[in-house]
Backbone and ligand atoms as CSV (ligand in chain L), in Angstrom:
chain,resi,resn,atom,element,x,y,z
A,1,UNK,N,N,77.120,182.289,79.747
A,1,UNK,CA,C,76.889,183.154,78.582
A,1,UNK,C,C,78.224,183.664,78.078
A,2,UNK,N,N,78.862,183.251,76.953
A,2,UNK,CA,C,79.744,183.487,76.542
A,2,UNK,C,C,79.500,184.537,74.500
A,3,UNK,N,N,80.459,185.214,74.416
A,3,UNK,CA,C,80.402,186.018,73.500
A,3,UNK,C,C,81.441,185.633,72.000
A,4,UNK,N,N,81.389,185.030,71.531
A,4,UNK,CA,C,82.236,184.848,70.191
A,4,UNK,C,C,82.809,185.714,69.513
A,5,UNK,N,N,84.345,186.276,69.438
A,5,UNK,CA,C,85.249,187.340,68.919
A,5,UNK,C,C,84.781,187.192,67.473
A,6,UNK,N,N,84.386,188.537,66.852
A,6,UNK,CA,C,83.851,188.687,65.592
A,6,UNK,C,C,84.968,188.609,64.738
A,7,UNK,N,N,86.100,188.798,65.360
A,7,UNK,CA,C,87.446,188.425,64.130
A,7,UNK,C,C,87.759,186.988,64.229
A,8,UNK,N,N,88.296,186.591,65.423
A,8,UNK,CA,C,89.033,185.251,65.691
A,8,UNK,C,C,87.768,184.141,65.803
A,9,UNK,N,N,86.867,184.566,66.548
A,9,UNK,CA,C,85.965,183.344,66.742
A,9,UNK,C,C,86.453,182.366,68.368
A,10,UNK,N,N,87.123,183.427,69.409
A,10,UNK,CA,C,87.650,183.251,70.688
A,10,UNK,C,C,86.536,183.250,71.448
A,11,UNK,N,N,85.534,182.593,72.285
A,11,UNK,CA,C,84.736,182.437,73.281
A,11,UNK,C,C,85.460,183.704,74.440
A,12,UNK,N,N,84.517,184.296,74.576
A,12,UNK,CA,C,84.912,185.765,75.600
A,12,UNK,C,C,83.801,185.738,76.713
A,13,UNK,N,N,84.239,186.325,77.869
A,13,UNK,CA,C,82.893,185.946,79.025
A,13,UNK,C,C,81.911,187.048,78.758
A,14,UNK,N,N,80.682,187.253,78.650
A,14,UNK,CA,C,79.887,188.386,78.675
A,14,UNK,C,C,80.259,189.713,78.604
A,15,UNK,N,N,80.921,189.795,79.828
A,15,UNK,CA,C,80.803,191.050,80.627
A,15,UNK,C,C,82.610,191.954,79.638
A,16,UNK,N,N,83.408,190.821,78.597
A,16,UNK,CA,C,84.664,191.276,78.110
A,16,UNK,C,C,83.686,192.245,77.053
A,17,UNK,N,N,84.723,193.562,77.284
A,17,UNK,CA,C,84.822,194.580,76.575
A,17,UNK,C,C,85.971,194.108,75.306
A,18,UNK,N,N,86.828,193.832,75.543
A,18,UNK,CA,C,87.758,193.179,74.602
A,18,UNK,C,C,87.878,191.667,74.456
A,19,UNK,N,N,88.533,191.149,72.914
A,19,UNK,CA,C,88.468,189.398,73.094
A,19,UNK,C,C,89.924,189.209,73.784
A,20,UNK,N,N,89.753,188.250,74.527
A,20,UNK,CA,C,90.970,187.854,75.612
A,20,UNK,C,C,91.978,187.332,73.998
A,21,UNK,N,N,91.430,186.646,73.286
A,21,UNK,CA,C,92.811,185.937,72.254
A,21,UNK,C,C,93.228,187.244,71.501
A,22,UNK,N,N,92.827,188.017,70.667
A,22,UNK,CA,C,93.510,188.893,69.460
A,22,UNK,C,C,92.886,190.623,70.171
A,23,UNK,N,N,92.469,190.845,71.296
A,23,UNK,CA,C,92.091,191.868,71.948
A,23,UNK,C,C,91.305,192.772,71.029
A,24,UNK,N,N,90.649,192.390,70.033
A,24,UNK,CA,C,89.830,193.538,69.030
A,24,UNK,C,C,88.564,194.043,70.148
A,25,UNK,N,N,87.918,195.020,69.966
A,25,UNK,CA,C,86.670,195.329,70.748
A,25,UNK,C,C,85.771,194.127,70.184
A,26,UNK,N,N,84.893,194.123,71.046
A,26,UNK,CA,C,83.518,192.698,71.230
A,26,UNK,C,C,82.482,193.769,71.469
A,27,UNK,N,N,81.499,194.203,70.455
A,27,UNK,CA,C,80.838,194.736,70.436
A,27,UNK,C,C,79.695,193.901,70.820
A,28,UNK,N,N,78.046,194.970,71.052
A,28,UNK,CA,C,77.118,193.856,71.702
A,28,UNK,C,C,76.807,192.630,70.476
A,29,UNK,N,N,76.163,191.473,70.900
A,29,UNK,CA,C,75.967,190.582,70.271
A,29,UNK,C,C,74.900,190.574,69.105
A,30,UNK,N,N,75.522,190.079,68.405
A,30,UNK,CA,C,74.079,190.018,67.377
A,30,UNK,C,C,73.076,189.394,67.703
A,31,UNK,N,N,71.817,189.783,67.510
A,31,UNK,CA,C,70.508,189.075,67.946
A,31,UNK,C,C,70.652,187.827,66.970
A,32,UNK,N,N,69.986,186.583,67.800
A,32,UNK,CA,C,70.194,185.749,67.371
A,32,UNK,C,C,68.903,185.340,67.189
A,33,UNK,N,N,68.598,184.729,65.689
A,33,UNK,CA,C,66.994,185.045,65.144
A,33,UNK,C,C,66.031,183.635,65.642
A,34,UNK,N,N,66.442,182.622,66.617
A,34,UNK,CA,C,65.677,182.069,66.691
A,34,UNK,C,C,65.357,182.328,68.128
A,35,UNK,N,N,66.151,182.921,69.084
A,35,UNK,CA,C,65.352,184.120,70.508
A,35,UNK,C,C,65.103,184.919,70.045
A,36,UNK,N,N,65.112,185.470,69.113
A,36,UNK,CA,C,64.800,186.869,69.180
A,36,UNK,C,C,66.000,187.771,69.864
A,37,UNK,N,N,65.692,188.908,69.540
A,37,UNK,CA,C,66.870,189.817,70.085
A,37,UNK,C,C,67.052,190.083,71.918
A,38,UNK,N,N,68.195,189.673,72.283
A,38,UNK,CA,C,68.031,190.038,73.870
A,38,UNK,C,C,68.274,191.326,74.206
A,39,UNK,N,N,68.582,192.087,73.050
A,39,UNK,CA,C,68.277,193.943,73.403
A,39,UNK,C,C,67.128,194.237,74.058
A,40,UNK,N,N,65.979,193.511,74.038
A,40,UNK,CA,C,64.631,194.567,73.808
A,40,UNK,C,C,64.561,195.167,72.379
A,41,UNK,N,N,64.673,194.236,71.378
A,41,UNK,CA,C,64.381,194.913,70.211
A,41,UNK,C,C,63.094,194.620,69.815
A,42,UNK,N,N,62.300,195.485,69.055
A,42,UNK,CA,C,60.409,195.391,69.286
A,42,UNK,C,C,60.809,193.449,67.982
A,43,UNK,N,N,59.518,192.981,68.327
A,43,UNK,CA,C,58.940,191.865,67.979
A,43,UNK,C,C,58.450,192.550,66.362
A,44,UNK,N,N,58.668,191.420,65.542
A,44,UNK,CA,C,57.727,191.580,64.565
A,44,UNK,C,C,56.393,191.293,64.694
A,45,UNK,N,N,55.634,191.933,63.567
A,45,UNK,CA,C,54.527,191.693,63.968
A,45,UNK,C,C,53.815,191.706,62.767
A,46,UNK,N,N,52.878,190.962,62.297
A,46,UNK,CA,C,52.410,190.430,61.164
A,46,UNK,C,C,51.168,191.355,60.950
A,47,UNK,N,N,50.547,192.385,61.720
A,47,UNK,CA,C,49.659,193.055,62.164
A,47,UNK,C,C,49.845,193.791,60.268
A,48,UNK,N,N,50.770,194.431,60.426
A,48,UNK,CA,C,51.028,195.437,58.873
A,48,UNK,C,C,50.640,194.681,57.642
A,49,UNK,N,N,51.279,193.299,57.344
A,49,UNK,CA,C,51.032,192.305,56.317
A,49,UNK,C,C,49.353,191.942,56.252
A,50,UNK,N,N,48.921,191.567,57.167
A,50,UNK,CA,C,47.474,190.792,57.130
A,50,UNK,C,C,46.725,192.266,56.731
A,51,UNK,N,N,46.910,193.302,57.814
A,51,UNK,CA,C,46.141,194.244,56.890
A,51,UNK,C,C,46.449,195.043,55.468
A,52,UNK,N,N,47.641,194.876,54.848
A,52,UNK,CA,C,47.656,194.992,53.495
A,52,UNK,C,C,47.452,193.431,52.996
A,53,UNK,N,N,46.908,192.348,53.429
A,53,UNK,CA,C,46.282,191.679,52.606
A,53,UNK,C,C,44.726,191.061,52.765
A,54,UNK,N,N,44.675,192.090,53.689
A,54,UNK,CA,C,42.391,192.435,54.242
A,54,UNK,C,C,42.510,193.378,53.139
A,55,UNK,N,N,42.965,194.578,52.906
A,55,UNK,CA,C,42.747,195.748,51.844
A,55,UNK,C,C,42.578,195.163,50.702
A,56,UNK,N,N,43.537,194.330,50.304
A,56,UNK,CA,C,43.637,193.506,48.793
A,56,UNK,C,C,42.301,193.024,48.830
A,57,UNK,N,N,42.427,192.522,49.438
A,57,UNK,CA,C,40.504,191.216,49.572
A,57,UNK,C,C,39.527,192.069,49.402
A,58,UNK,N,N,39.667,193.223,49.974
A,58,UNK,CA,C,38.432,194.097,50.382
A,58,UNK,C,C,37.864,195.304,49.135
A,59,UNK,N,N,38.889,195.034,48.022
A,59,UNK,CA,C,39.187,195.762,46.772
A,59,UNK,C,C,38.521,194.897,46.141
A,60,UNK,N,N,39.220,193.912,46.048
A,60,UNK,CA,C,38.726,193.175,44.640
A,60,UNK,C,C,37.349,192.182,44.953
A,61,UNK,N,N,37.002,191.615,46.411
A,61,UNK,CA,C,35.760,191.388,46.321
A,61,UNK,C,C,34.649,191.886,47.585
A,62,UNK,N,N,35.661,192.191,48.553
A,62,UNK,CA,C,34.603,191.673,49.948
A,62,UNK,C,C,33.772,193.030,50.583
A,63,UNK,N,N,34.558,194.387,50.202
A,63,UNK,CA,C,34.371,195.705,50.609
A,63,UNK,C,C,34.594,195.889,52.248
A,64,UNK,N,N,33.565,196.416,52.564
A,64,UNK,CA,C,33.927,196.580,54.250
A,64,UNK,C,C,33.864,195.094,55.009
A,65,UNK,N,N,33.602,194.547,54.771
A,65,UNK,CA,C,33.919,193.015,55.415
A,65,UNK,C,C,35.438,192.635,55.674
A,66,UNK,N,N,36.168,193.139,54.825
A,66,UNK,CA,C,37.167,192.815,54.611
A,66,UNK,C,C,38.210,194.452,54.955
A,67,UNK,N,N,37.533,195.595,54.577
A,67,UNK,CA,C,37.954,196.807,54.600
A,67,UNK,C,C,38.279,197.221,55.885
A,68,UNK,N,N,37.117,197.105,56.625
A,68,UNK,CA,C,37.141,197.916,57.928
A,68,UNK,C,C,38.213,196.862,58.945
A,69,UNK,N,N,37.977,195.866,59.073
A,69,UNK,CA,C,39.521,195.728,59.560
A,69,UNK,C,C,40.624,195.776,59.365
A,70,UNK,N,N,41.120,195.638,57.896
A,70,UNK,CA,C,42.041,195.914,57.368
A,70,UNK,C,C,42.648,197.655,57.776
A,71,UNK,N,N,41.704,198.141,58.040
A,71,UNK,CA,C,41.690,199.956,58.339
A,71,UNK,C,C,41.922,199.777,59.941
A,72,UNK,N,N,41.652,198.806,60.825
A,72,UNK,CA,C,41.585,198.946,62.151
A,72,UNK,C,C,43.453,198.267,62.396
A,73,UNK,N,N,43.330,197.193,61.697
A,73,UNK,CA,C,44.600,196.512,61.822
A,73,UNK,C,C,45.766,197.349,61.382
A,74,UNK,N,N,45.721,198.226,60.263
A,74,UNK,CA,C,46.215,199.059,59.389
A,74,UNK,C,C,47.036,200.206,60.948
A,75,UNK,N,N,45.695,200.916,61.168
A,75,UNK,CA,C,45.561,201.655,62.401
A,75,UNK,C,C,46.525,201.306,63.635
A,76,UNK,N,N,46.304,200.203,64.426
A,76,UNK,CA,C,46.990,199.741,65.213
A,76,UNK,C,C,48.448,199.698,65.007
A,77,UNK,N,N,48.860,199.424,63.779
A,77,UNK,CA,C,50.035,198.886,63.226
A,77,UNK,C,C,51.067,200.175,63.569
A,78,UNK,N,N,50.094,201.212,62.658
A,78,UNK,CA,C,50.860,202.219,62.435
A,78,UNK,C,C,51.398,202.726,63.910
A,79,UNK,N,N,49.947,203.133,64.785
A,79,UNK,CA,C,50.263,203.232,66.508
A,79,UNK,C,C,51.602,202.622,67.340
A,80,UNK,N,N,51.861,200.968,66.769
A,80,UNK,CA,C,52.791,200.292,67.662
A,80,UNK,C,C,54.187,200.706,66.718
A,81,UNK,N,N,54.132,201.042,65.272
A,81,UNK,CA,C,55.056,201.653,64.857
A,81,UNK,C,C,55.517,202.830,65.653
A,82,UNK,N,N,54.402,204.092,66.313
A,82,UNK,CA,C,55.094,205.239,66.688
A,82,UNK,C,C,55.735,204.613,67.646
A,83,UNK,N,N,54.819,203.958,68.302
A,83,UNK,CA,C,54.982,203.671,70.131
A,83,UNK,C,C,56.208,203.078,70.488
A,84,UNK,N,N,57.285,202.398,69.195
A,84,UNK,CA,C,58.353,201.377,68.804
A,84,UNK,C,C,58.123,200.240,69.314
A,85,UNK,N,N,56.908,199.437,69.186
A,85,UNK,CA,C,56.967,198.646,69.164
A,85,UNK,C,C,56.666,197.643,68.157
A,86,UNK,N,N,56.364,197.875,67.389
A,86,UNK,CA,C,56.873,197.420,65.760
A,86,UNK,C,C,57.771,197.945,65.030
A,87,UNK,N,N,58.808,197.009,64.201
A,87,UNK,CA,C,59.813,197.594,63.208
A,87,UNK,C,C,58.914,198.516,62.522
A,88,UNK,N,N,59.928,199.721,61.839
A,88,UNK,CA,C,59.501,200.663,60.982
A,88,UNK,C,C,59.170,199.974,59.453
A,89,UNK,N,N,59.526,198.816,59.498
A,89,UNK,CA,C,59.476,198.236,57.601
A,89,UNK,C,C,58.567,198.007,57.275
A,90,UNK,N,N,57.144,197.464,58.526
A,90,UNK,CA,C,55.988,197.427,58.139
A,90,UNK,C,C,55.263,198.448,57.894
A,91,UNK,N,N,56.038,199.712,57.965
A,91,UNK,CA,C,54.856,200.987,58.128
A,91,UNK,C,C,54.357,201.203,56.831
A,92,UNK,N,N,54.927,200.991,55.852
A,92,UNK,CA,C,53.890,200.934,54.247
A,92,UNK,C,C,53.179,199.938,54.635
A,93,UNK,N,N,53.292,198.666,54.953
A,93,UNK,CA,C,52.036,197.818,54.185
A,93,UNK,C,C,50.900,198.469,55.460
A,94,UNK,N,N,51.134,198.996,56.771
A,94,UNK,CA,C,50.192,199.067,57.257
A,94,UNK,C,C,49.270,200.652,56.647
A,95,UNK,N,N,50.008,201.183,56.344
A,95,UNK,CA,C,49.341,202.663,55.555
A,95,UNK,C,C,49.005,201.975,54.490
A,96,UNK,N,N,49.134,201.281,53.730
A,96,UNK,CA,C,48.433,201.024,52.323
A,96,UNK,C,C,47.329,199.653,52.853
A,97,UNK,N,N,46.970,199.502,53.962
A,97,UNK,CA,C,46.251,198.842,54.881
A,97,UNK,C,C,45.118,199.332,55.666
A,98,UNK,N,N,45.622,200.681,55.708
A,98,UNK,CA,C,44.446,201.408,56.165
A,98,UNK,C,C,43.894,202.039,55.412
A,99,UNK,N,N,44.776,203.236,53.918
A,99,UNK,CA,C,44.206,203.975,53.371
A,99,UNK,C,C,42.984,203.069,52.494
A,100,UNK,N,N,43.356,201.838,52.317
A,100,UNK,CA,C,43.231,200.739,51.068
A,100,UNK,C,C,41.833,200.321,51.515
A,101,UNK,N,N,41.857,200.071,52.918
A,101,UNK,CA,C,40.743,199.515,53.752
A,101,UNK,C,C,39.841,200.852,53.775
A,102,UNK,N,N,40.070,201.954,54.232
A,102,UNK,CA,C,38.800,202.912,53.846
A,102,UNK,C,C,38.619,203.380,52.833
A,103,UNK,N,N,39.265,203.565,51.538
A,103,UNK,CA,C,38.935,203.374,50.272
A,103,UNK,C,C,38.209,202.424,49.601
A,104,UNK,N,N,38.437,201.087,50.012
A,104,UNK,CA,C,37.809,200.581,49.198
A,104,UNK,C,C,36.089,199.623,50.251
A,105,UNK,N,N,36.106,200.765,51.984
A,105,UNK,CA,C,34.910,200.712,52.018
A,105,UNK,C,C,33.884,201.265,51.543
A,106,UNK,N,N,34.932,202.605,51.499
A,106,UNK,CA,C,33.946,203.906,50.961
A,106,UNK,C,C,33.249,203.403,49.706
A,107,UNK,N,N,34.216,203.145,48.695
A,107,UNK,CA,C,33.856,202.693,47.497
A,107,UNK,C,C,32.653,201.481,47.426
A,108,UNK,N,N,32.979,200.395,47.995
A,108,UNK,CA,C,32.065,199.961,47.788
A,108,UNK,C,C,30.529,200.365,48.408
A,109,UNK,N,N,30.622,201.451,49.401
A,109,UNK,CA,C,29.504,201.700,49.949
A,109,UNK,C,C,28.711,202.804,48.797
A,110,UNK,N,N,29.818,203.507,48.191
A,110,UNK,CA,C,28.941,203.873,47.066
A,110,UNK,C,C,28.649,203.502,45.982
A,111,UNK,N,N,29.393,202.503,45.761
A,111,UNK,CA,C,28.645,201.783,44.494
A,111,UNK,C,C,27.583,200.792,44.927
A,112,UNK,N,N,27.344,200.416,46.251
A,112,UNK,CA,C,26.198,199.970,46.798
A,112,UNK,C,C,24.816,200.921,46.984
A,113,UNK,N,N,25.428,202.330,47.282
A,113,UNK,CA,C,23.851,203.365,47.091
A,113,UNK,C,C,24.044,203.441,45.660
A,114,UNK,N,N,24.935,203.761,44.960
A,114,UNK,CA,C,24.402,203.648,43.715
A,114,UNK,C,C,23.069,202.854,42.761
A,115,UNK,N,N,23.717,201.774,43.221
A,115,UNK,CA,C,23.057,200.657,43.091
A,115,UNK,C,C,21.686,200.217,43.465
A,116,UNK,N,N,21.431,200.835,45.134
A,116,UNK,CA,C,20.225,201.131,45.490
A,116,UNK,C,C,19.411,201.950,44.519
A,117,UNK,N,N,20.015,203.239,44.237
A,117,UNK,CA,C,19.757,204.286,44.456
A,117,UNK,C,C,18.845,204.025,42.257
A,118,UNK,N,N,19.807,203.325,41.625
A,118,UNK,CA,C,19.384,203.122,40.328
A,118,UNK,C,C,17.800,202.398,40.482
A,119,UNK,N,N,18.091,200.955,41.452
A,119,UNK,CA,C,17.214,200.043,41.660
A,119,UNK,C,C,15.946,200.620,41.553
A,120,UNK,N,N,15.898,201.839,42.551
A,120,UNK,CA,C,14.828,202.758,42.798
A,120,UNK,C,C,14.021,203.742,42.182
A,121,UNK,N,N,14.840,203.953,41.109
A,121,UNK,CA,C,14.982,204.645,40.141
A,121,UNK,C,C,13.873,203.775,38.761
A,122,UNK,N,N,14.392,202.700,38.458
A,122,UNK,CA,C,13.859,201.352,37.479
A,122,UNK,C,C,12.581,201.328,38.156
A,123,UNK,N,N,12.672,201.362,39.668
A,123,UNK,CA,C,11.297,200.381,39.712
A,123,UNK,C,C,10.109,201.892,39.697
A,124,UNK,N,N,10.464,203.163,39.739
A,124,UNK,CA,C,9.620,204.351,40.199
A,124,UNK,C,C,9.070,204.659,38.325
A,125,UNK,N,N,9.906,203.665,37.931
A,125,UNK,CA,C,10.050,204.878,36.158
A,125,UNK,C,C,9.249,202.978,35.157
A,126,UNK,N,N,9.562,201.966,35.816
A,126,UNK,CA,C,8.981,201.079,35.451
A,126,UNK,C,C,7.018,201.019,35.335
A,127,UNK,N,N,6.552,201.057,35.881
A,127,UNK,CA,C,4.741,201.641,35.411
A,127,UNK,C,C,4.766,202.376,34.400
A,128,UNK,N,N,5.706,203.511,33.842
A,128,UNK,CA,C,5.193,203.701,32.871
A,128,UNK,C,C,6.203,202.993,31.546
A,129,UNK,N,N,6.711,202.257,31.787
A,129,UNK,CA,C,7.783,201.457,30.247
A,129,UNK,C,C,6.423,201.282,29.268
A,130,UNK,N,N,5.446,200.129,30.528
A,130,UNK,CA,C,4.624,199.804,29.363
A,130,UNK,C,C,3.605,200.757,28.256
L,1,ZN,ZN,ZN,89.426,187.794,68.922
């Protein structure tokens, strides 16, 4: 395991605090994006995205089918955000994932009693149309 001098580009052993060729400090390594970071830096996690795009779905056609997980996934997201184990960048889409997802269950659940609620209405007031 060798470390590459961020000025010179000198191969340094791990454990050098300084680069052996031009002696600048060798700070820790940059995570390198196809391991992933060897800090322990949290994993991305797609958890935030899918549920701001269950909310989208769940707006424009599906309601709680689509809502209530979007609100659970939303949920979780935000959790592994406190817990650090998700980056902080997803924390909007997962709040506009959850609020989005129980908004637009709620909603459709009331424009579904609505809906009942008219149905019931037509058919109680229908005997006397004629
Ligand atoms: Zn160097």
């Amino acid at each position: 395991m060798t470390k590459p001098c961020s000025k010179c580009h000198q191969l340094n052993p791990a454990e050098a605090a300084f680069c052996l060729n031009c002696a600048s400090p060798i700070g820790p390594i940059a995570p390198s994006p196809q391991f992933g970071g060897p800090t322990g830096a949290p994993t991305p996690s797609q958890k935030g995205l899918i549920s701001l795009i269950l909310a989208i779905v769940a707006l424009v056609c599906c309601g709680p089918f689509a809502g209530i997980p979007a609100a659970i996934l939303g949920w979780m997201e935000l959790d592994s955000i406190k817990n650090g184990r998700s980056p902080a960048d997803n924390k909007w889409m997962a709040m506009v994932g959850l609020w989005g997802g129980i908004a637009s269950t709620v909603l459709h659940i009331i424009g579904y009693v609505l809906y009942v609620m008219l149905g019931m209405l037509s058919a109680m007031s229908s005997p006397y149309d004629y």
